[in-house]
C-alpha positions as CSV (number, residue, x, y, z in Angstrom):
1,X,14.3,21.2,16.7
2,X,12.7,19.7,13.4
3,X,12.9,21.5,10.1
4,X,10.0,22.2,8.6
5,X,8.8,23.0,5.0
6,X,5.6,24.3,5.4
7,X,4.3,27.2,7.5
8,X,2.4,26.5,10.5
9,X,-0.3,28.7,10.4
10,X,-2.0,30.6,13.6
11,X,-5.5,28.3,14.5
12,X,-7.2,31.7,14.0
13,X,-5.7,31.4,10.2
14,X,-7.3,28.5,9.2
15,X,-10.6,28.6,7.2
16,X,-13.8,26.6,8.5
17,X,-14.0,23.4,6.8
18,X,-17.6,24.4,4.9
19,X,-15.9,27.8,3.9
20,X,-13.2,26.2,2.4
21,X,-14.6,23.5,0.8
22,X,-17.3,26.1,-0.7
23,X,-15.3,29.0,-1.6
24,X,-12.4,25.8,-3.2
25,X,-15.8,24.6,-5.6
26,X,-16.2,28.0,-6.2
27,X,-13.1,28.7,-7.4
28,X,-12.6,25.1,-9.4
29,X,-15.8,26.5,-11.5
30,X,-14.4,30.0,-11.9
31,X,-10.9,28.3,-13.1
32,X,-12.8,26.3,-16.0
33,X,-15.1,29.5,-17.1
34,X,-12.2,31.4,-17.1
35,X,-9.7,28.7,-19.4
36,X,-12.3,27.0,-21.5
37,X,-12.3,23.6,-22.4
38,X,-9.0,23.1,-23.6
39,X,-8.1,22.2,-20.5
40,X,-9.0,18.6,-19.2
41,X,-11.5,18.2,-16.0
42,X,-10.2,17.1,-12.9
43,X,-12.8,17.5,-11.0
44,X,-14.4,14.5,-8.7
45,X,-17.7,12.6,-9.0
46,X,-21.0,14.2,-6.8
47,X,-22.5,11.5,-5.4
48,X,-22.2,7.5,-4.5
49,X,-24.0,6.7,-7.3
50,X,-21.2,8.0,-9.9
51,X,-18.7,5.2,-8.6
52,X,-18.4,2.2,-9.8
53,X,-19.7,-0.8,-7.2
54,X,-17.4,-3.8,-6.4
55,X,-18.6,-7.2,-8.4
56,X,-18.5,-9.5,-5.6
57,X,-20.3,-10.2,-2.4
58,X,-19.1,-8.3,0.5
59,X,-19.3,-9.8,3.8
60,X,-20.2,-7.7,7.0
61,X,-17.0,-7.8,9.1
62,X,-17.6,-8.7,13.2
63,X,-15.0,-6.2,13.9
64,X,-16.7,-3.0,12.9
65,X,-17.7,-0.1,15.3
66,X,-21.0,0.4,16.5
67,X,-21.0,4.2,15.2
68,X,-23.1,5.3,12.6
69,X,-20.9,6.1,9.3
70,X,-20.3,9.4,8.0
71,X,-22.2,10.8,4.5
72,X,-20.3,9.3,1.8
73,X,-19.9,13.1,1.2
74,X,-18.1,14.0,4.2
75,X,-15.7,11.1,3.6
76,X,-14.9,12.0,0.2
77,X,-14.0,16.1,0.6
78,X,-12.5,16.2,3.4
79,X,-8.9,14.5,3.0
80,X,-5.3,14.1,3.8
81,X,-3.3,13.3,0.8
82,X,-0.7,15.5,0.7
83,X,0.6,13.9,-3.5
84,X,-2.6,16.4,-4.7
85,X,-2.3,19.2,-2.3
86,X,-2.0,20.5,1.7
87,X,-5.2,21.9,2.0
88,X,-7.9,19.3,2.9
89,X,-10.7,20.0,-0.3
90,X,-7.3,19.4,-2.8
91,X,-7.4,15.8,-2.9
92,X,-11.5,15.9,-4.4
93,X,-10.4,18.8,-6.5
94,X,-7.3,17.6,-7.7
95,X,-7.0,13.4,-7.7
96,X,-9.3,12.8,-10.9
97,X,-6.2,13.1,-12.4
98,X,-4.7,9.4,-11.0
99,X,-4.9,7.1,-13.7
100,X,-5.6,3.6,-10.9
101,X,-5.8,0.8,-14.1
102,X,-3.6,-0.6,-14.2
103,X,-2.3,-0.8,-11.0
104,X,-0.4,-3.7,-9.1
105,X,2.2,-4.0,-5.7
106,X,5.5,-5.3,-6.0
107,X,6.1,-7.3,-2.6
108,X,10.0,-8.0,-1.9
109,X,12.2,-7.2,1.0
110,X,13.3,-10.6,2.7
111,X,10.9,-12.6,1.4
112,X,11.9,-16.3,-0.6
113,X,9.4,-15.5,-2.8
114,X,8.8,-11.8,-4.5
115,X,6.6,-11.2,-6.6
116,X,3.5,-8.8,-7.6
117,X,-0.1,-8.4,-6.4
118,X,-2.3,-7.5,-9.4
119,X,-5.1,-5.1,-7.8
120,X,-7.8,-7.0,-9.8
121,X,-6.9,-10.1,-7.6
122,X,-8.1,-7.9,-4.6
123,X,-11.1,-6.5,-5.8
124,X,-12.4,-9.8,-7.4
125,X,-11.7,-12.1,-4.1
126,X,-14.4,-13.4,-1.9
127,X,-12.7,-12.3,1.0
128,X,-14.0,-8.6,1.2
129,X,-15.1,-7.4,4.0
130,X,-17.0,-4.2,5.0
131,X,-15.7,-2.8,8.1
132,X,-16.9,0.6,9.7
133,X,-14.1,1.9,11.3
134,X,-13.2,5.2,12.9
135,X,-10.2,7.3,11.1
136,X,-8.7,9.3,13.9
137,X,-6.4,12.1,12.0
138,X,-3.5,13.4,14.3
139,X,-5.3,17.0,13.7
140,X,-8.1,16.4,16.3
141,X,-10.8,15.5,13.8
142,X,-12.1,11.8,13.0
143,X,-14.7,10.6,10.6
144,X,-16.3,6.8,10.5
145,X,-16.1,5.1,7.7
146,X,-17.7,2.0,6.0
147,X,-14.3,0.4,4.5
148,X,-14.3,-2.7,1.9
149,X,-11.2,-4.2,1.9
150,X,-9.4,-7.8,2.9
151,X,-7.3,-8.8,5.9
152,X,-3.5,-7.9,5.3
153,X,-2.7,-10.7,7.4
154,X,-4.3,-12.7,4.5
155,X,-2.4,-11.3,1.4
156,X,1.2,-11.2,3.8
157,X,0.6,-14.9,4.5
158,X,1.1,-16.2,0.9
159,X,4.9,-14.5,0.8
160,X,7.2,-17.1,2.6
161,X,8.6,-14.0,4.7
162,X,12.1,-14.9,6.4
163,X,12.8,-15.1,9.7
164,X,14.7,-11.9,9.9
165,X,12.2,-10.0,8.9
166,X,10.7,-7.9,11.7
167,X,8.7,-5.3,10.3
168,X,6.6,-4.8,7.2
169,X,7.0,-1.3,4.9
170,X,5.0,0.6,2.2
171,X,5.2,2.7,-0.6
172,X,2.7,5.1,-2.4
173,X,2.8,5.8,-6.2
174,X,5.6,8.4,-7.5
175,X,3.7,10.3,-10.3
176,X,3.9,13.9,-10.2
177,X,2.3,14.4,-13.7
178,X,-1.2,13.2,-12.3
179,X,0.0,13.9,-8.6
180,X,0.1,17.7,-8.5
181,X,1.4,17.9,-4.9
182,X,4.7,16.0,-5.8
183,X,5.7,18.8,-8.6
184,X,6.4,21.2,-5.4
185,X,9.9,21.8,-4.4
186,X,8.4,22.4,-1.0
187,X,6.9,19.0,-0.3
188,X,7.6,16.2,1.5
189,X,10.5,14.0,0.3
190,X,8.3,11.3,-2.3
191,X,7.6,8.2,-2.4
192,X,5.5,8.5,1.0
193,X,6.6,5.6,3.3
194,X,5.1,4.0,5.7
195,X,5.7,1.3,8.0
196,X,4.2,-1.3,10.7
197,X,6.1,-4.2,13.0
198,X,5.3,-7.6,12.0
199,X,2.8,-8.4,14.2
200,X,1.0,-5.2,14.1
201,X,1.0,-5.7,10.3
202,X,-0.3,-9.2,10.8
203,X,-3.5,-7.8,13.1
204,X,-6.5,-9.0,12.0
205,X,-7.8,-5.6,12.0
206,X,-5.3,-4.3,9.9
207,X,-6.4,-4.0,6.4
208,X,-5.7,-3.1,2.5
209,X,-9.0,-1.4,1.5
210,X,-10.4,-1.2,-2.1
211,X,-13.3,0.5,-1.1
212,X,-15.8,2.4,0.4
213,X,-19.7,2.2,0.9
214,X,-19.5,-1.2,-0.9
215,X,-18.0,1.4,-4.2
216,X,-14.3,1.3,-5.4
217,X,-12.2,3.6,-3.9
218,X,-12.5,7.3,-4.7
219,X,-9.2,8.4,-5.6
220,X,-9.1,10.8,-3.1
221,X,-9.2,8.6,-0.5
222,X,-6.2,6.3,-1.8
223,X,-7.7,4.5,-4.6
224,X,-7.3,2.1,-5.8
225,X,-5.4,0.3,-2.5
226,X,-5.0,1.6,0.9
227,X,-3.9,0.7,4.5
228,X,-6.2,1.1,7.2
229,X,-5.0,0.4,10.9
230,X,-7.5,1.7,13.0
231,X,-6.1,1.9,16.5
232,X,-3.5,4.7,14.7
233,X,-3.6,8.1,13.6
234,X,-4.8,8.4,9.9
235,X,-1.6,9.0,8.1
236,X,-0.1,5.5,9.2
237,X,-2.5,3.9,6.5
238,X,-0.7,4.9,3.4
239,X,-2.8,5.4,0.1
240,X,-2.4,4.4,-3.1
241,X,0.8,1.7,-2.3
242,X,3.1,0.2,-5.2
243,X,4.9,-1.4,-3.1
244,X,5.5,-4.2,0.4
245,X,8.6,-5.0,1.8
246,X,9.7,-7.3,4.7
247,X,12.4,-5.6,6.5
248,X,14.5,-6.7,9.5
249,X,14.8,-3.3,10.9
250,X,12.3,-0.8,11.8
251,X,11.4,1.0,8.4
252,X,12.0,4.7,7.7
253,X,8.1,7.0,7.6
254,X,7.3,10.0,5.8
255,X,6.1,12.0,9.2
256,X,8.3,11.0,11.5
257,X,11.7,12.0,8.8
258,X,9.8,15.1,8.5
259,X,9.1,16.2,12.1
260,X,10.5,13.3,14.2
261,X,9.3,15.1,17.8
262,X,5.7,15.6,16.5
263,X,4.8,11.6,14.4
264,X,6.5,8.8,16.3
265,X,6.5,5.6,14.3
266,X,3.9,3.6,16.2
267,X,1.8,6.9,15.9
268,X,-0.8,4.9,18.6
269,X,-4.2,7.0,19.1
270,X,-3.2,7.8,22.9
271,X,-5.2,11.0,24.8
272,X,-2.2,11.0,26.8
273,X,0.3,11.9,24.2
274,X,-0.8,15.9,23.0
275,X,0.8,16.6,20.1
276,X,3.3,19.9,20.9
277,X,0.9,22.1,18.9
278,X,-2.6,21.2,19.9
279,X,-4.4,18.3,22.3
280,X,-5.1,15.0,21.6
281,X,-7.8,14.6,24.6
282,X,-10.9,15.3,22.0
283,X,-11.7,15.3,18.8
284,X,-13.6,17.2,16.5
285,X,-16.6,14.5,14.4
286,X,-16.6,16.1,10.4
287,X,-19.8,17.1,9.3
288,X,-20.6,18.1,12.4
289,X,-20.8,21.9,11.0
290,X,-18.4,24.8,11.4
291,X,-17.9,24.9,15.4
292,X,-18.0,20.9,15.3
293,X,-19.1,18.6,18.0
294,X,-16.2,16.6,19.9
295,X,-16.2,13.4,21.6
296,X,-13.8,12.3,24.0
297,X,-10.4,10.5,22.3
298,X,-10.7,6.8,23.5
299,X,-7.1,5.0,23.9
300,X,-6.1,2.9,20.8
301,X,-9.2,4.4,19.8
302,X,-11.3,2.3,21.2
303,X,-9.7,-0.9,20.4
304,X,-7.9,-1.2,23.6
305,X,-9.4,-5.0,24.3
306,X,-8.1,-6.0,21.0
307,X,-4.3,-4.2,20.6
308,X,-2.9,-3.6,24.0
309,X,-1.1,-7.0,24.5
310,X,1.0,-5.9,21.5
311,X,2.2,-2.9,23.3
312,X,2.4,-4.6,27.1
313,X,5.3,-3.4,28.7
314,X,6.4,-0.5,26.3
315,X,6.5,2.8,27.3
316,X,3.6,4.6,25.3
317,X,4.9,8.0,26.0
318,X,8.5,7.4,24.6
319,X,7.5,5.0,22.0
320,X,4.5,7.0,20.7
């Protein structure tokens, strides 16, 4: 049986998602009444319109979904990012306190030729794409997204990777004096890891993602560099990463050290697979209101055509 370090509370525990995120703003203003303004603000921007927009031309991407996208709202206060808190309206209360410039990713691991990524290259290349994809989160809820961001295949390329190496792994920042979540004894183990096989990781819908709704990335959401793999549950693309590797075997991740019987490592969006606690046959669309309209979970979701053949023969069940 896994260990865990956090309570599991009772479904009839948890607090609707406008509740929370009300009563949370509430509370935020309260806090800075009450303490005065000694005490430096943390809170995140209102509106679109307060982030600054990426300088270069961004290409619509052939790969994105037909859905319409969320309210850049929505995608911005209702998070997982566990390094500023468990509760899904910490990471907008909490992550003005990431310092993102400068930033860069040291890429090693068997690889002839290590070296750094400076974020700047990233945001500055003609290569960005906007691509509305669908993040499917392994609680039952999803939101769609209009993601800016560049191919990984494109950035992995450059690295003459050695023939041993079979998977691809990823790091997120270690800074507990801006990252309020890392301070508790009570957390996951830090840095969060992540990982992805070669040739998953080599996708050409997998991508590192600067940006949303043609803005740089909120800090919430990862900034200022995130993985997005669509065909998985959310937590497999890792936020704010310092750091690539090319590994030869498959890579230790956050989840699945934490609660190996409840996060697999391929971590697939499968309608099959219920998680032990709640199903995975529907999920629940954010900003749909409290009781939430659901939509049917699609396999892979919904890039089936595209990702099966890297999965033929496995055994989706055991290997999810």
């Amino acid at each position: 049986m896994p260990v865990y370090r956090y309570p599991m509370p009772k479904g009839s525990e948890i607090t609707p998602e406008k509740v929370f995120l009300n009563r949370r703003q509430f509370m935020a203003g309260a806090t800075v009444l009450a303490a005065g303004a000694s005490l430096p603000s943390t809170g995140y921007a209102q509106s679109i319109d307060d982030y600054e927009a990426l300088n270069v031309a961004i290409k619509d991407s052939p790969y994105s979904t037909k859905d319409p996208a969320n309210p850049f709202e929505d995608i911005t206060t209702y998070n997982n990012f566990y390094e500023f808190g468990t509760g899904k309206g910490d990471p907008a209360a909490n992550a003005g306190a990431l310092t993102t410039e400068p930033w860069s990713i040291k890429v090693g691991g068997l690889v002839n030729n290590p070296s750094t990524i400076d974020i700047n290259d990233i945001l500055n290349s003609p290569e960005l794409e906007e691509r509305i994809y669908r993040l499917r989160c392994v609680e039952a809820w999803s939101m769609v997204i209009p993601w800016v961001g560049i191919p990984l295949a494109n950035v992995l390329k450059k690295y003459d990777y050695q023939g041993d190496a079979k998977y691809v792994s990823f790091e997120t920042l270690v800074r507990p004096e801006e990252m309020i979540g890392q301070r508790s004894a009570f957390g996951l183990d830090w840095p969060y890891v992540e990982g992805l096989r070669l040739d998953e990781a080599m996708h050409p819908l997998t991508i590192l993602a600067v940006g949303v709704y043609g803005k740089q990335m909120p800090n919430q959401n990862g900034a200022p560099i995130r993985l997005v793999v669509p065909w998985k549950y959310g937590f497999k693309s890792i936020k704010s990463i310092v750091g690539i590797n090319f590994v030869a075997q498959q890579p230790p991740t956050t989840w699945n050290l934490q609660a190996p019987s409840e996060y697999g490592f391929y971590s697939n969006v499968n309608p099959g697979v219920d998680h032990p606690r709640w199903s995975q046959k529907s999920e629940k669309i954010i900003g749909s209101g409290i009781f939430g309209s659901r939509r049917q979970t699609e396999q892979f979701n919904g890039y089936k055509e595209e990702v099966a053949s890297l999965y033929e023969g496995m055994d989706l069940v055991k290997n999810y």
